[in-house]
PyMOL Python script that loads the backbone (N, CA, C, O; Angstrom):
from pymol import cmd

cmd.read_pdbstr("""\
ATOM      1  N   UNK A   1       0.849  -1.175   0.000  1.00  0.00           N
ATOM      2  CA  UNK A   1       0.000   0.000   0.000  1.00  0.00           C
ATOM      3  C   UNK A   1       0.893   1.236   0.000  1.00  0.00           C
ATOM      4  O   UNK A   1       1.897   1.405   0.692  1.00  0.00           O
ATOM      5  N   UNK A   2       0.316   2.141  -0.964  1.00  0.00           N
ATOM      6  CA  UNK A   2       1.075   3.731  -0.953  1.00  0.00           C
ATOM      7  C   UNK A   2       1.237   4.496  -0.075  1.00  0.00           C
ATOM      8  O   UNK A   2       0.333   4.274   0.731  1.00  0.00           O
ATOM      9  N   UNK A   3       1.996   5.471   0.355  1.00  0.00           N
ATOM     10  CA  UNK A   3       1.790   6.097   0.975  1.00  0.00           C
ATOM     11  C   UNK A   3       0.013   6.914   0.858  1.00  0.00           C
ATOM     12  O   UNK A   3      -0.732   7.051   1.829  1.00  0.00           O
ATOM     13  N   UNK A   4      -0.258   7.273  -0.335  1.00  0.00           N
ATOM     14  CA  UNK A   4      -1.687   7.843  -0.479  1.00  0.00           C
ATOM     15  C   UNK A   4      -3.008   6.739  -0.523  1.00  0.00           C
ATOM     16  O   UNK A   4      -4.187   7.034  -0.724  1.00  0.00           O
ATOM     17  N   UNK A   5      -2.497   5.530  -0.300  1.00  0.00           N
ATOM     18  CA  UNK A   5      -3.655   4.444  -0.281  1.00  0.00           C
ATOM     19  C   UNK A   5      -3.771   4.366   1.141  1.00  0.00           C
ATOM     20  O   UNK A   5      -4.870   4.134   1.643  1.00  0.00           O
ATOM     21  N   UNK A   6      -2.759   4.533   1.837  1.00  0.00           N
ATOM     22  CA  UNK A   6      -2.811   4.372   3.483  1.00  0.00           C
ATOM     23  C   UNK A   6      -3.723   5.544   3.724  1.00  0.00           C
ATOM     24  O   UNK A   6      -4.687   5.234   4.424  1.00  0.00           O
ATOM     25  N   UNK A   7      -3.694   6.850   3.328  1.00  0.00           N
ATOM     26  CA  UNK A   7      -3.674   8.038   3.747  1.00  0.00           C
ATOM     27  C   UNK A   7      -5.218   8.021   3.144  1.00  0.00           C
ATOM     28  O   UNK A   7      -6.011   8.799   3.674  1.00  0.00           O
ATOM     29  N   UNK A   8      -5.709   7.139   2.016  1.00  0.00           N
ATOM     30  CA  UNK A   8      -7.310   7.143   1.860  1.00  0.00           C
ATOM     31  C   UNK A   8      -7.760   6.174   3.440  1.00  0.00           C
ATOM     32  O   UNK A   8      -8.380   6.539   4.440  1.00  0.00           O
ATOM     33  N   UNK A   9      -7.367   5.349   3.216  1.00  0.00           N
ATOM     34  CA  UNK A   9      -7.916   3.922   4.123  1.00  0.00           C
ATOM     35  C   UNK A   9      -8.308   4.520   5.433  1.00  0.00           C
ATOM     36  O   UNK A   9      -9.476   4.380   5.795  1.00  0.00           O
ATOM     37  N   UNK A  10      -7.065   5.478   6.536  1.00  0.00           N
ATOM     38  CA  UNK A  10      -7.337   6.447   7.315  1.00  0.00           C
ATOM     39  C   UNK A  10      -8.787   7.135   7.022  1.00  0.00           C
ATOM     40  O   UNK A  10      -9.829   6.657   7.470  1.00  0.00           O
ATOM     41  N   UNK A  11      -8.753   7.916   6.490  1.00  0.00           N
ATOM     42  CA  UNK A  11      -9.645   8.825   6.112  1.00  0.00           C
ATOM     43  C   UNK A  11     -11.086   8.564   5.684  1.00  0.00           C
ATOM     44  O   UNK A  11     -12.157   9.052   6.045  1.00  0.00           O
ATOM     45  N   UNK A  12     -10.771   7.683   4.841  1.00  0.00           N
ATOM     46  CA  UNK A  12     -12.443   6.949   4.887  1.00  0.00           C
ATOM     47  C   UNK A  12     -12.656   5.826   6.183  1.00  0.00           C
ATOM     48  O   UNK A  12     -13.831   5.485   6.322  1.00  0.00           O
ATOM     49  N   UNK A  13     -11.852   5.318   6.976  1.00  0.00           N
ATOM     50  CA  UNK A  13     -12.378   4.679   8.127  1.00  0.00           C
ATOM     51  C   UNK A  13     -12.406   5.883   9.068  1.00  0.00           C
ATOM     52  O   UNK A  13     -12.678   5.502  10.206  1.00  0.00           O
ATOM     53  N   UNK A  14     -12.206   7.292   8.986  1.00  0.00           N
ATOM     54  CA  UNK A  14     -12.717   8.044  10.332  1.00  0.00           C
ATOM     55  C   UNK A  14     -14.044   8.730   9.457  1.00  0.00           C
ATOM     56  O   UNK A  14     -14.897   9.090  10.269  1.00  0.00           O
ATOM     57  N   UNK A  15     -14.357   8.944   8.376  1.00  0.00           N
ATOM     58  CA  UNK A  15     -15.478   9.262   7.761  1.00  0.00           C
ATOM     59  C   UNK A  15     -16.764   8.583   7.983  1.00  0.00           C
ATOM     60  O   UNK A  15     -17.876   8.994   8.315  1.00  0.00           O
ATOM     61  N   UNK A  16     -16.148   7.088   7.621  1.00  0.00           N
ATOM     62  CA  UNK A  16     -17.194   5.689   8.374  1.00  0.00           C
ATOM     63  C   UNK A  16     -18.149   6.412   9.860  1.00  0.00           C
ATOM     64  O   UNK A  16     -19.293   6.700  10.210  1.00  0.00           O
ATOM     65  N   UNK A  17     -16.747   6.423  10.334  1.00  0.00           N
ATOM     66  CA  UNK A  17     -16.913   6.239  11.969  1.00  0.00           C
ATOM     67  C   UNK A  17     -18.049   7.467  12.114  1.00  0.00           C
ATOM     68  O   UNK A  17     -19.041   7.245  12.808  1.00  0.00           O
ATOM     69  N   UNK A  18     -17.832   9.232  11.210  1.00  0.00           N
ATOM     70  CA  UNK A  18     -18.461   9.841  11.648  1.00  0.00           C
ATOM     71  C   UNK A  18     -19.608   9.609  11.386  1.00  0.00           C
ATOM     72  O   UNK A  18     -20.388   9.816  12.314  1.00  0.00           O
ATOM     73  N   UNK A  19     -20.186   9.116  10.115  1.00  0.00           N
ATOM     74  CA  UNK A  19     -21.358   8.820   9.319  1.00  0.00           C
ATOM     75  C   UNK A  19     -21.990   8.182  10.565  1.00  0.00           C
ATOM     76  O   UNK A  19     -23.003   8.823  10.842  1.00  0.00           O
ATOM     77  N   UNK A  20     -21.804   7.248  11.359  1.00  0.00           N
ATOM     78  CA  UNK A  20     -22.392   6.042  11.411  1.00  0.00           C
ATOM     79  C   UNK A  20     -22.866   7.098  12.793  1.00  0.00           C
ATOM     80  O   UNK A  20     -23.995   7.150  13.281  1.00  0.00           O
ATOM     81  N   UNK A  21     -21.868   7.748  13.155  1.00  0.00           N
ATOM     82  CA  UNK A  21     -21.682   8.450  14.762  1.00  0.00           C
ATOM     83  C   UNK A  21     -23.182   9.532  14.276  1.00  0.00           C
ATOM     84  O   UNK A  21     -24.155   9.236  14.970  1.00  0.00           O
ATOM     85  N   UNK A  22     -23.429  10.502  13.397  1.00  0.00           N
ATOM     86  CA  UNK A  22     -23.735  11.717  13.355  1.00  0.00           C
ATOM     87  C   UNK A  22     -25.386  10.672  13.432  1.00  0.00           C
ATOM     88  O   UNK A  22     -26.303  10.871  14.230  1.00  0.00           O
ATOM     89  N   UNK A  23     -25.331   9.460  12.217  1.00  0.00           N
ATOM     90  CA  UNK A  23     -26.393   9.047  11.859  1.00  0.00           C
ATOM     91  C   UNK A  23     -27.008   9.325  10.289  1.00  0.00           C
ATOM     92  O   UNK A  23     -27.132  10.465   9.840  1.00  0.00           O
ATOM     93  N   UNK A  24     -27.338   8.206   9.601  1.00  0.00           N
ATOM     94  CA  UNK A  24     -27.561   8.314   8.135  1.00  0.00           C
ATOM     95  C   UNK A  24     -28.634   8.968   7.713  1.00  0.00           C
ATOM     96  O   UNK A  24     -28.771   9.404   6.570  1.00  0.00           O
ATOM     97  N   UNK A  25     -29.679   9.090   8.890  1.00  0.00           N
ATOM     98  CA  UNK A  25     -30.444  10.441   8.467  1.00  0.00           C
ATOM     99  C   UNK A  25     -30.347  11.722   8.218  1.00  0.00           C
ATOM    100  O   UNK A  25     -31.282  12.435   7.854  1.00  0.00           O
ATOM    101  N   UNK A  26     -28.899  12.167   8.454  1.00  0.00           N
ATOM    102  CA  UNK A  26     -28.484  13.768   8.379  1.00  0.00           C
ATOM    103  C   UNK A  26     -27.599  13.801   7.339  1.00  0.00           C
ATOM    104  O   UNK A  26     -26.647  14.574   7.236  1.00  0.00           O
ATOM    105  N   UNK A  27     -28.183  12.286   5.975  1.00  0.00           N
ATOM    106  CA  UNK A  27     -26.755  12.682   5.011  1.00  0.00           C
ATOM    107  C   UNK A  27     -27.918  12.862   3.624  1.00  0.00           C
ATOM    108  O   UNK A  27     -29.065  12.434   3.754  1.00  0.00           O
ATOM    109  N   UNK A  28     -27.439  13.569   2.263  1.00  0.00           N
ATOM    110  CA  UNK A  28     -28.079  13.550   1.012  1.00  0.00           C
ATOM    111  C   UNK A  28     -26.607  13.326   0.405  1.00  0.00           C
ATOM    112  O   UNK A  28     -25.580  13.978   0.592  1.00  0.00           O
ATOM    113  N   UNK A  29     -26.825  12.282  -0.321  1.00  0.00           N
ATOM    114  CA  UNK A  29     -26.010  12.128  -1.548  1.00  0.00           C
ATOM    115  C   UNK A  29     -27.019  12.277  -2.688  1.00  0.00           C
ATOM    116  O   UNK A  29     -28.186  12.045  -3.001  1.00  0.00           O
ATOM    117  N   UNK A  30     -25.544  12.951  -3.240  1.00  0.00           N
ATOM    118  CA  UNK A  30     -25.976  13.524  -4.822  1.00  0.00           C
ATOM    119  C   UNK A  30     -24.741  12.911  -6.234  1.00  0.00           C
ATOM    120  O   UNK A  30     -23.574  12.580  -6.025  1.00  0.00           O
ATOM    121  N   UNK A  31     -25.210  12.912  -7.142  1.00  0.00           N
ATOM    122  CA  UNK A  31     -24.406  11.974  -8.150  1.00  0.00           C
ATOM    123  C   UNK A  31     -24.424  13.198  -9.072  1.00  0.00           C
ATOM    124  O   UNK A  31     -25.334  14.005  -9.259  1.00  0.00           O
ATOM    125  N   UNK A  32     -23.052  13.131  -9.662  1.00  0.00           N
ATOM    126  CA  UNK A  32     -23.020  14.335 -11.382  1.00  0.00           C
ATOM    127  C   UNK A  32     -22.382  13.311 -12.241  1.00  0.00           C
ATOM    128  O   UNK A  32     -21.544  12.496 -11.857  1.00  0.00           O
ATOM    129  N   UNK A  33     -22.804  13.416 -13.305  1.00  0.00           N
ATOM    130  CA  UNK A  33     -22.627  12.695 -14.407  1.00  0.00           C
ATOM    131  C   UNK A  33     -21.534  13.410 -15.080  1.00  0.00           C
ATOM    132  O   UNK A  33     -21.163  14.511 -14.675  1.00  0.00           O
ATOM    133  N   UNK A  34     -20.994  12.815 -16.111  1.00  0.00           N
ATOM    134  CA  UNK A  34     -19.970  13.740 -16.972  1.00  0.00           C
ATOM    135  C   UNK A  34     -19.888  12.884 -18.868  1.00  0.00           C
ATOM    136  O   UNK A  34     -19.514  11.724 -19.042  1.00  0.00           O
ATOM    137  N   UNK A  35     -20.157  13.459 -19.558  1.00  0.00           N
ATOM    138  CA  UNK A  35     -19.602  12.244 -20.357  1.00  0.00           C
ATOM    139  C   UNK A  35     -21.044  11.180 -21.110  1.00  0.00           C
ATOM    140  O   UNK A  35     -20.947  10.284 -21.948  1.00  0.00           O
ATOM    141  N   UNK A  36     -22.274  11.712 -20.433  1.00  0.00           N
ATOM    142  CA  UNK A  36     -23.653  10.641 -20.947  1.00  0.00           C
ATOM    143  C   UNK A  36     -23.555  10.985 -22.327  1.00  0.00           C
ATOM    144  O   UNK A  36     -22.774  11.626 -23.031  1.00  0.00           O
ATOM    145  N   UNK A  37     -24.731  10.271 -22.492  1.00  0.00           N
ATOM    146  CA  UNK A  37     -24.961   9.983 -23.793  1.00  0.00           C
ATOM    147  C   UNK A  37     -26.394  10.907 -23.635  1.00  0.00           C
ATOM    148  O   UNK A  37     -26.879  11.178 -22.537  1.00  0.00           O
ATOM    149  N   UNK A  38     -27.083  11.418 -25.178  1.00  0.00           N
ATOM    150  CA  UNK A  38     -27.500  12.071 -26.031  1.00  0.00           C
ATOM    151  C   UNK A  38     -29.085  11.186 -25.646  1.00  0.00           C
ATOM    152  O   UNK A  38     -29.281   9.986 -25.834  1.00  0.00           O
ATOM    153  N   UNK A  39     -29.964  12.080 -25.133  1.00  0.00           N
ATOM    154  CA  UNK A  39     -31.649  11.030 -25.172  1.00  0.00           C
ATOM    155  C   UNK A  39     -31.879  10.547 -26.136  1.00  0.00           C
ATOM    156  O   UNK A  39     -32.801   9.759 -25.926  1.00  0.00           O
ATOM    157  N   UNK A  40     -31.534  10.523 -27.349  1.00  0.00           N
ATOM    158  CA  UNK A  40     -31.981   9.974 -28.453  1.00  0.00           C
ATOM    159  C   UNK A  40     -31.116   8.647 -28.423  1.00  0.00           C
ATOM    160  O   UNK A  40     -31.687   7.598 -28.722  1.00  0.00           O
ATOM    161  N   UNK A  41     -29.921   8.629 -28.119  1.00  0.00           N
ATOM    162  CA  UNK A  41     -28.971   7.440 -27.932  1.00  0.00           C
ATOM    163  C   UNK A  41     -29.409   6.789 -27.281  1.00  0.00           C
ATOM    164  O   UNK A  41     -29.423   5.635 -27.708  1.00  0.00           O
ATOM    165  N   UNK A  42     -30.115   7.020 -25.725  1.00  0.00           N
ATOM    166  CA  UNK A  42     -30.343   6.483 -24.422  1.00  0.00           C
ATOM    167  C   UNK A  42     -31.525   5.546 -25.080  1.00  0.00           C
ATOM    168  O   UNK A  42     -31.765   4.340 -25.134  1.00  0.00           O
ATOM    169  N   UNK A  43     -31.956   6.408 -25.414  1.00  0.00           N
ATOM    170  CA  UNK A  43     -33.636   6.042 -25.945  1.00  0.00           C
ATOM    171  C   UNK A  43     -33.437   4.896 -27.049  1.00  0.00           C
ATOM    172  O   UNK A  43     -34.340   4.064 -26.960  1.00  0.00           O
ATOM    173  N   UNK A  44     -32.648   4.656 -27.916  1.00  0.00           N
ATOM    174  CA  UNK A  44     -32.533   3.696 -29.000  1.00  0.00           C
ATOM    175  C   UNK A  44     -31.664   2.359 -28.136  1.00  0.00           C
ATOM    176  O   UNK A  44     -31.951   1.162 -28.109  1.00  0.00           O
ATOM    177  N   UNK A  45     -30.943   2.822 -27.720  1.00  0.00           N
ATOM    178  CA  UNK A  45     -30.245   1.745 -27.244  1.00  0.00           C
ATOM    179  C   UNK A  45     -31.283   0.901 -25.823  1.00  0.00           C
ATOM    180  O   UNK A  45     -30.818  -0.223 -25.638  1.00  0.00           O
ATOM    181  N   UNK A  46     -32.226   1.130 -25.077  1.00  0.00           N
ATOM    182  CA  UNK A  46     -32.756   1.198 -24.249  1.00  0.00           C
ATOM    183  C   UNK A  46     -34.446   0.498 -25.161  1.00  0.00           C
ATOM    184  O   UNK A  46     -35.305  -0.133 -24.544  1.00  0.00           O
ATOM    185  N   UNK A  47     -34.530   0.830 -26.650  1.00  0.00           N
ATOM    186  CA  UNK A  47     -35.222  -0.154 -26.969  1.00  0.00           C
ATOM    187  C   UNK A  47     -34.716  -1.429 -27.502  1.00  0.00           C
ATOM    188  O   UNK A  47     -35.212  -2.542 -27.325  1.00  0.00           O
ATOM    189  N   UNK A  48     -33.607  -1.110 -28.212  1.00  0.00           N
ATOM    190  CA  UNK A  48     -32.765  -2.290 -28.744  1.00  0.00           C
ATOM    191  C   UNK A  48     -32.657  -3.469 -27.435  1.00  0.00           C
ATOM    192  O   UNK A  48     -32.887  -4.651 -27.690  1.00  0.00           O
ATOM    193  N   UNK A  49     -32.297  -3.042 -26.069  1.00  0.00           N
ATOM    194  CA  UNK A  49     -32.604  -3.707 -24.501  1.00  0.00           C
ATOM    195  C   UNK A  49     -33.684  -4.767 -24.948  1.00  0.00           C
ATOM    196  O   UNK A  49     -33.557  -5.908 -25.392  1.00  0.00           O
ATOM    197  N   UNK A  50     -34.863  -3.940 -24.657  1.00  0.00           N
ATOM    198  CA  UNK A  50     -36.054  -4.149 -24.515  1.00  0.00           C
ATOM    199  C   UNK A  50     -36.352  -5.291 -25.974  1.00  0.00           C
ATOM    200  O   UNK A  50     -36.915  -6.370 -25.787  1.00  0.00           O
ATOM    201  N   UNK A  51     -35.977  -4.941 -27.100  1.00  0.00           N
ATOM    202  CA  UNK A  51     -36.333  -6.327 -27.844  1.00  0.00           C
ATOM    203  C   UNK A  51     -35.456  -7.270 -27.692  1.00  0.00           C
ATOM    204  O   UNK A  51     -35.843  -8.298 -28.249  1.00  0.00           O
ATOM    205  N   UNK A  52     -34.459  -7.380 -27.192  1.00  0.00           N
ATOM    206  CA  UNK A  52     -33.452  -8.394 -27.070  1.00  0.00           C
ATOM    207  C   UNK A  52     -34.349  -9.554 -26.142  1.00  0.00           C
ATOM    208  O   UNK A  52     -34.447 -10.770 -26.303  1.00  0.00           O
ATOM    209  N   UNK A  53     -35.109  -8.412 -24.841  1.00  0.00           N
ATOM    210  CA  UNK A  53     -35.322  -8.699 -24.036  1.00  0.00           C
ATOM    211  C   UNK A  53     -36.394 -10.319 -23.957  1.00  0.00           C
ATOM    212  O   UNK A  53     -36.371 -11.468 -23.517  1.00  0.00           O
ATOM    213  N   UNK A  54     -37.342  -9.245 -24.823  1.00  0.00           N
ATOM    214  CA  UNK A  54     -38.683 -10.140 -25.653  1.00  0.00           C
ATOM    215  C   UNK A  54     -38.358 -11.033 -26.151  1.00  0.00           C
ATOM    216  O   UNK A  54     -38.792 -12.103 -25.725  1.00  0.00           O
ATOM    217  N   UNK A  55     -37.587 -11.025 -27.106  1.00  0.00           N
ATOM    218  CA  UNK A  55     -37.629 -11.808 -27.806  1.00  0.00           C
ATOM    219  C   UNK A  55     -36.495 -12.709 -28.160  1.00  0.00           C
ATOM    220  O   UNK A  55     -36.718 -13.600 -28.981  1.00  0.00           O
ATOM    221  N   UNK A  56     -35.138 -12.569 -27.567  1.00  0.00           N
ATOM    222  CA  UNK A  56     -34.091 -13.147 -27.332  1.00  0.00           C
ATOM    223  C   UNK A  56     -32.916 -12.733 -28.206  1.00  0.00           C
ATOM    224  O   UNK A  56     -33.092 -12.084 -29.237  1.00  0.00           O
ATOM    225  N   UNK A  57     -31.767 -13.100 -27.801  1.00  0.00           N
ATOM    226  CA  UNK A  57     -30.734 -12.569 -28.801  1.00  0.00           C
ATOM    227  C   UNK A  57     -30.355 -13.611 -30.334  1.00  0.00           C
ATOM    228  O   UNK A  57     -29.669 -14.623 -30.479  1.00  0.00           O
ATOM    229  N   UNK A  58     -30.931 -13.025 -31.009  1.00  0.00           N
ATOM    230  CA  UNK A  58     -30.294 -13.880 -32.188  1.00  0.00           C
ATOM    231  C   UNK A  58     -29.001 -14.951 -32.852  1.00  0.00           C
ATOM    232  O   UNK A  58     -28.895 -15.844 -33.693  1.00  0.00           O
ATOM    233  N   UNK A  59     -28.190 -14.247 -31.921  1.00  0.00           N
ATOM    234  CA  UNK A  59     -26.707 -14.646 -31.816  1.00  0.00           C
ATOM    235  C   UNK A  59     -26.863 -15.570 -30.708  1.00  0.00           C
ATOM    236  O   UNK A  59     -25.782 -16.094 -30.441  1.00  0.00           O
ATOM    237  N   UNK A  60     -27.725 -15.924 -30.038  1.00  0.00           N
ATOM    238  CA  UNK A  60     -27.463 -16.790 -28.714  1.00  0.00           C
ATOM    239  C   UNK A  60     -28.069 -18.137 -29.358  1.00  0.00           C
ATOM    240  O   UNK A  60     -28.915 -18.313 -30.235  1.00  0.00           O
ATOM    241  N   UNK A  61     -27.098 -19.245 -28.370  1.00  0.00           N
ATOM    242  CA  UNK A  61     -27.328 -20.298 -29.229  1.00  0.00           C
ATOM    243  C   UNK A  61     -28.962 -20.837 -28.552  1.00  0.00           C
ATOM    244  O   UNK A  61     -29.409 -21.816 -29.150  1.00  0.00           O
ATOM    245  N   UNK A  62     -29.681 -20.404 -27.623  1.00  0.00           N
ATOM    246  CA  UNK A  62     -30.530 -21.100 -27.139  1.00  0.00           C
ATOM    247  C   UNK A  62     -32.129 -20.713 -28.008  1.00  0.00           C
ATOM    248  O   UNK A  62     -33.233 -21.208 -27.778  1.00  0.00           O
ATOM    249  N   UNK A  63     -31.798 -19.788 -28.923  1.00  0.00           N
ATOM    250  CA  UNK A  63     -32.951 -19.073 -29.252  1.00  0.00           C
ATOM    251  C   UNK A  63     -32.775 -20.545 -30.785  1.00  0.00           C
ATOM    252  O   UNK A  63     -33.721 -21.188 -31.240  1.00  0.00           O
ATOM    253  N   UNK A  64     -31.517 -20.646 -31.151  1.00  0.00           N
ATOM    254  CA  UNK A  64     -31.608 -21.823 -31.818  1.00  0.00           C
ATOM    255  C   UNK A  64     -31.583 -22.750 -32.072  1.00  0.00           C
ATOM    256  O   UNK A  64     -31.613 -23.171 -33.229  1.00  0.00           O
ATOM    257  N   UNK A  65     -31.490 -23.697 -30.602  1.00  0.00           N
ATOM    258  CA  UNK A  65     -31.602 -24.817 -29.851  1.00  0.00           C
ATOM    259  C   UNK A  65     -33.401 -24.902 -30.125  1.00  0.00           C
ATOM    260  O   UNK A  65     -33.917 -25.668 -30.939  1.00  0.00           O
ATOM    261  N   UNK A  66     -34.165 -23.923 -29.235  1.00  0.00           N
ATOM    262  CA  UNK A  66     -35.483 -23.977 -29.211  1.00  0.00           C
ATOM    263  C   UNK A  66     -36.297 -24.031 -30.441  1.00  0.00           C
ATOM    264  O   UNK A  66     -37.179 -24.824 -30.771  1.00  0.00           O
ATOM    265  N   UNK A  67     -35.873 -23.164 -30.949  1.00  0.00           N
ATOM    266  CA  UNK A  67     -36.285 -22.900 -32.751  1.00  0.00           C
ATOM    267  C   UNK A  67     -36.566 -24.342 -33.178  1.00  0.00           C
ATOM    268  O   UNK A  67     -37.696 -24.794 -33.361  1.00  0.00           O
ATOM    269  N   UNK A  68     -34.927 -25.310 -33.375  1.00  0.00           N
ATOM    270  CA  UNK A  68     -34.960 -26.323 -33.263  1.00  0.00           C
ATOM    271  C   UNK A  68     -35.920 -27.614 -33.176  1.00  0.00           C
ATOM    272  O   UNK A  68     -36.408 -28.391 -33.997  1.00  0.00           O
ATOM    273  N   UNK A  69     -35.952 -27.446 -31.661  1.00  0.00           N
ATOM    274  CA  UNK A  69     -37.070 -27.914 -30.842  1.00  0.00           C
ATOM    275  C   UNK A  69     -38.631 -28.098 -31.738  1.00  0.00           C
ATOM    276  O   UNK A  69     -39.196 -29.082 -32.216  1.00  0.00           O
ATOM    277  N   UNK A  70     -38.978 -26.600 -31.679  1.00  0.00           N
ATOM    278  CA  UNK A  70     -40.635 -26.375 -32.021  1.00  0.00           C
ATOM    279  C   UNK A  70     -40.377 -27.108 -33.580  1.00  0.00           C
ATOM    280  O   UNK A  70     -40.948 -28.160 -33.866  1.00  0.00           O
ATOM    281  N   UNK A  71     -39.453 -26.416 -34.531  1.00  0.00           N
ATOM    282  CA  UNK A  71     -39.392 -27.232 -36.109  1.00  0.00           C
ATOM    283  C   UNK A  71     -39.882 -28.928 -35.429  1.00  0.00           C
ATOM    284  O   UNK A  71     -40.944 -29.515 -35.639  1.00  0.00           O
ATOM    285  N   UNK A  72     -39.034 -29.263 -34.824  1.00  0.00           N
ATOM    286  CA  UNK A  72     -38.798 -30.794 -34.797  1.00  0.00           C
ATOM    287  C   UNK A  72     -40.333 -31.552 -34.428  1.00  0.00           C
ATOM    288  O   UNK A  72     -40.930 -32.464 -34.999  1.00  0.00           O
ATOM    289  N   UNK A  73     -40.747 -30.547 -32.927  1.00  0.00           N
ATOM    290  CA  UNK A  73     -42.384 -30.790 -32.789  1.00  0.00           C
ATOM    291  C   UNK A  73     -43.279 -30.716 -33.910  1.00  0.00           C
ATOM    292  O   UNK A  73     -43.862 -31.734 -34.284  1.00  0.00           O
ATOM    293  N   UNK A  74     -43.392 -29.969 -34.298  1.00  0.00           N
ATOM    294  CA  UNK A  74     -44.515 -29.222 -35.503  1.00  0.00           C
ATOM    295  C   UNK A  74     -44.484 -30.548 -36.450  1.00  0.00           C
ATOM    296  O   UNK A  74     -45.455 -31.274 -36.662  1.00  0.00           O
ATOM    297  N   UNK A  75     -42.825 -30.761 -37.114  1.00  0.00           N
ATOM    298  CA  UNK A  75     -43.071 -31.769 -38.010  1.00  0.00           C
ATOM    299  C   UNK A  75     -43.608 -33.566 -37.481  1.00  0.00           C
ATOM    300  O   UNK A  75     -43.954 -34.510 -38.192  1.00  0.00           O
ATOM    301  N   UNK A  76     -43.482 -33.465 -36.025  1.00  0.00           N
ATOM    302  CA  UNK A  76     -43.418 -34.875 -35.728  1.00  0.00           C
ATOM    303  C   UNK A  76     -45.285 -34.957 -35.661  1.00  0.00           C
ATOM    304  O   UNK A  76     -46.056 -35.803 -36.115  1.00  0.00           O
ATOM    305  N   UNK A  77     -45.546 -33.634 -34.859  1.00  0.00           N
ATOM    306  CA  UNK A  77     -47.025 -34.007 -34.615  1.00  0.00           C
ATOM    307  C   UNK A  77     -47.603 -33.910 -36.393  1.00  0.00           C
ATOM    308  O   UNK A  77     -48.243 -34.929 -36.652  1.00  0.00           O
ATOM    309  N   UNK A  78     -47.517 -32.968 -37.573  1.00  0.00           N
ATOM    310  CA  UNK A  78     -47.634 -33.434 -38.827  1.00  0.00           C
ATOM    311  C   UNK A  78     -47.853 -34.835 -39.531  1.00  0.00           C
ATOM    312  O   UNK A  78     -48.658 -35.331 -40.318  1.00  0.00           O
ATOM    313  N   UNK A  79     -46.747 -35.204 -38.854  1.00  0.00           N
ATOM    314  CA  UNK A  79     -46.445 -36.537 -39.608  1.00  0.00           C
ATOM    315  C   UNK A  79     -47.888 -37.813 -38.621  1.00  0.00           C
ATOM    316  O   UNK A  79     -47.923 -39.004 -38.931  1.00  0.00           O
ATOM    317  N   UNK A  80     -48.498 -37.452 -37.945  1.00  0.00           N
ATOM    318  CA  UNK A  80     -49.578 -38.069 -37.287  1.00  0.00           C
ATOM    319  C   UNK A  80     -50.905 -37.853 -37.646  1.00  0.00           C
ATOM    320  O   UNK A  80     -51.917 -38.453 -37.282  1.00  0.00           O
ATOM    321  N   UNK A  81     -50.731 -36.681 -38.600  1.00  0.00           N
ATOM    322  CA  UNK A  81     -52.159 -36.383 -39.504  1.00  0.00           C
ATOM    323  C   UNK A  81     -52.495 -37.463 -40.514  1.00  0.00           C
ATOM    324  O   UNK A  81     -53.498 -37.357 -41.221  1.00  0.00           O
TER     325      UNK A  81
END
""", "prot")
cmd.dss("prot")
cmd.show_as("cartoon", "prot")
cmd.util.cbc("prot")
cmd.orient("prot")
């Protein structure tokens, strides 16, 4: 450990200590972003999610394992007509 890794480790274990001491009701954390992406990006990529989601990834082998599957059903119950 660094001299400045020691010198965090300190510092966030007496920070701990005060947090816990003062009580977590007297704290607001807040987050800033830097660097996002564009709503229209968020928004496309965030449906692209969402159909993967539905409907499975194309590239994954299980969507063509199953595929598989139903072909293999469909033709077996067919063949009983």
């Amino acid at each position: 450990m660094s001299s400045f890794d020691a010198s965090f480790a300190v510092d966030y274990q007496d920070a701990r200590r005060r947090f816990i001491a003062i009580g977590a009701h007297r704290f607001t954390f807040i987050a800033l972003e830097y660097g996002t992406y564009s709503r229209e990006a968020v928004n496309k990529a965030m449906r692209e999610e969402s159909w993967l989601y539905r409907r499975g990834d194309p590239l994954d082998g299980t969507v063509l394992v199953r595929s598989r599957q139903i072909i293999r059903q469909t033709m077996d119950d067919l063949s009983r007509c």
